[in-house]
N, C-alpha and C positions, 0 to 999 in steps of 0.2 A: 635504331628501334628503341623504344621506352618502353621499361620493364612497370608497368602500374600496379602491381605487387609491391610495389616499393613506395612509399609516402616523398621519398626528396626528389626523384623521379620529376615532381606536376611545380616545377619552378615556371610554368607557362605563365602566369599573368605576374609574372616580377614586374616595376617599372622603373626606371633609372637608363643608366651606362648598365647594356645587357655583358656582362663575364663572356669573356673568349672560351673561357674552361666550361661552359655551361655545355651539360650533354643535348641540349635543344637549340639545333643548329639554324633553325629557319625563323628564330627571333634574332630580335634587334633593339636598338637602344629605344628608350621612350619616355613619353612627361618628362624633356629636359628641361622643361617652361615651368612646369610645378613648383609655384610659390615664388614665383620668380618677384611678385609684388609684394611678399611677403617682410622685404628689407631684409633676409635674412640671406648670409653668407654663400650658405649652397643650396638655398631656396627650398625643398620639400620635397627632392630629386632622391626617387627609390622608394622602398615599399613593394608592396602586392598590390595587384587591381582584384576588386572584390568578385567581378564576374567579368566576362565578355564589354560590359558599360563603360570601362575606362575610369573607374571612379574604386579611390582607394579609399578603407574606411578605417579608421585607427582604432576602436575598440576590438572589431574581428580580430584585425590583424595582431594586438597584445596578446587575444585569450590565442589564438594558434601559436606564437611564436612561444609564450607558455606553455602549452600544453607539451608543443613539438622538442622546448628546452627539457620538461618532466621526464620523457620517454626516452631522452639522451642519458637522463640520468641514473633513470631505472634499468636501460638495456641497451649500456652502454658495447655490453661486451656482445651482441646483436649485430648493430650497428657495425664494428670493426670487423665479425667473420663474412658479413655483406659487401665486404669494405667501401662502405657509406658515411663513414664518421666523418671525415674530412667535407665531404658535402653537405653532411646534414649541417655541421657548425658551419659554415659558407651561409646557407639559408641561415643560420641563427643568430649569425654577423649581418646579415642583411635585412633581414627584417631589426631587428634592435638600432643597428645605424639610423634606420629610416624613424623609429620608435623615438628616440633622441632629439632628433628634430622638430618635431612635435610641437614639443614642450619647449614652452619660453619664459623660464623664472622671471620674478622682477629686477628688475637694471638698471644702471645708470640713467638712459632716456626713459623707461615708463615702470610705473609701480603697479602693473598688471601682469596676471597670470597666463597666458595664453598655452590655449592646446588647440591643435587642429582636429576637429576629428573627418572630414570628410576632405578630400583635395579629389579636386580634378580640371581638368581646362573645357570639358565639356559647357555649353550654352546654361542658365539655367531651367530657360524654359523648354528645353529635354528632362533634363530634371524632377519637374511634375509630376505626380503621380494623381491618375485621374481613374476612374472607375470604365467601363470597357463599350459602355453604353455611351459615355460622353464623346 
């Protein structure tokens, strides 16, 4: 049972290689594909999905994993009589790994800055966003 009193509790829309250790026994791995044409090493695999849509967005997921790192910082000693600290930083390793990938300084092959901010494998024209009448 999930105690939703607790903020590190709702790891439900992670995406990646889903942790064995994760208290949310009826997920499973996901977006192993994510960025897979991206040429980059281990593609774009991990993160949070924004909602139920399958679609990770990289600015949420910065300001939460800040906000989430702030409140580690301030009530720290919270956190350990809950003993949650170990999973909260789990999430704050996890969103950050995924936060890392991201970003692709300039390099040998290209003198561009690349950031992702949106990854998902969904269609694009799912995508769309159209008015309720159309």
């Amino acid at each position: 049972m999930m105690n939703f009193s607790c903020p590190t509790d709702k790891k439900l829309f992670s995406a990646g290689r889903y942790p064995k250790s994760s208290p949310v026994k009826f997920r499973g791995d996901s977006g192993l594909e994510d960025g897979v044409s991206s040429n980059k090493p281990d593609g774009l695999i991990g993160g949070f999905y924004d909602s139920g849509n399958n679609i990770k967005f990289t600015f949420p997921t910065a300001y939460t994993i800040t906000l989430l790192s702030w409140s580690v910082i301030e009530y720290h000693p919270k956190y350990a009589d809950m003993n949650e600290l170990d999973h909260v930083k789990d999430i704050i390793r996890w969103g950050t790994e995924y936060l890392l990938k991201i970003f692709v300084a300039p390099n040998a092959t290209s003198d561009q800055t690349i950031i992702y901010s949106q990854v998902s494998h969904i269609p694009i024209k799912i995508l769309l966003v159209q008015l309720p009448q159309h």
